[in-house]
Steps between C-alpha positions, in 0.01 A plus 500: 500500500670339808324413801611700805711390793225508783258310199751222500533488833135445582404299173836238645334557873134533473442211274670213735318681751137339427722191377614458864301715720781724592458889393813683494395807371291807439487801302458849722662811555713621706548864621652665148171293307741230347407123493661254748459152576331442833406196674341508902535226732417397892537192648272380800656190639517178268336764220580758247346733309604608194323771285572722210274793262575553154396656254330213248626746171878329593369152479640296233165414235546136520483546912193722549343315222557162695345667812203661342641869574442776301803725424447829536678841627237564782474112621683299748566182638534392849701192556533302850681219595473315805813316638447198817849393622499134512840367645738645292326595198217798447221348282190731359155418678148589447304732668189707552598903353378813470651799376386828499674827358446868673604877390612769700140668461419143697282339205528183545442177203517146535696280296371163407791261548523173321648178504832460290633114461779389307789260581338349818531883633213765597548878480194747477437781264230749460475849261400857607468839294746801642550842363894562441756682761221374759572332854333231598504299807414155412384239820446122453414267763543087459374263710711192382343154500557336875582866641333603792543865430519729206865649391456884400775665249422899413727707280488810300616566099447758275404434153671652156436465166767379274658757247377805784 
């Protein structure tokens, strides 16, 4: 059985992700219920922030296995990178997060990030249940090392199941 288009894409885009600290995508709807790749980003001077949500069932085995996250239908994984411009080059530094995820019904559940390092490169990852066809706003705050103030990134995604 071949492995869809949008698995391809995120097996080739998610894995080099934790490898370099750069997310590029994440699996959410959009308005007809469809996947799409999504990726949110906002710059606050010399920084970036770059975050993603997917769904950890899309995960190549070998990659959630090497992360310690369990694949499931109802689980995802929150990934951040944080980018310092230094001269002409953007390099990934470490920082103080938290993360936190909220419905519309304003429930509200902290997500324990963690530490990814590979390659001389830091991105941060953490897992949450959701409920499919479900928007969620997700906030994470980082306070990177030498900062004198936190950098705030919010977004919203809503979650599908593959095969619905």
């Amino acid at each position: 059985m071949g492995e869809s288009r949008l698995s391809r894409l995120l097996r080739l885009a998610f894995i080099p992700a934790f490898a370099i600290g750069v997310s590029v995508s994440a699996y959410a709807a959009d308005a007809s219920g469809r996947g799409r790749p999504s990726m949110h980003v906002s710059e606050f001077g010399r920084y970036t922030l770059r975050a993603n949500a997917i769904s950890s069932d899309v995960l190549a085995a070998s990659t959630a296995k090497r992360h310690g996250i369990d694949q499931a239908s109802d689980r995802g994984v929150l990934n951040l990178v944080i980018l310092e411009r230094q001269g002409k080059r953007q390099v990934t530094v470490r920082a103080e997060v938290t993360a936190s995820k909220h419905n519309l019904l304003g429930q509200s559940e902290e997500i324990e990030m963690r530490a990814i390092k590979e390659n001389g490169r830091v991105s941060y990852l953490g897992t949450f249940g959701f409920a499919p066809l479900r928007n969620f706003r997700f906030t994470i705050t980082a306070l990177p090392v030498g900062a004198s103030e936190p950098l705030k990134i919010e977004f919203e995604d809503r979650f599908v199941v593959r095969g619905r």
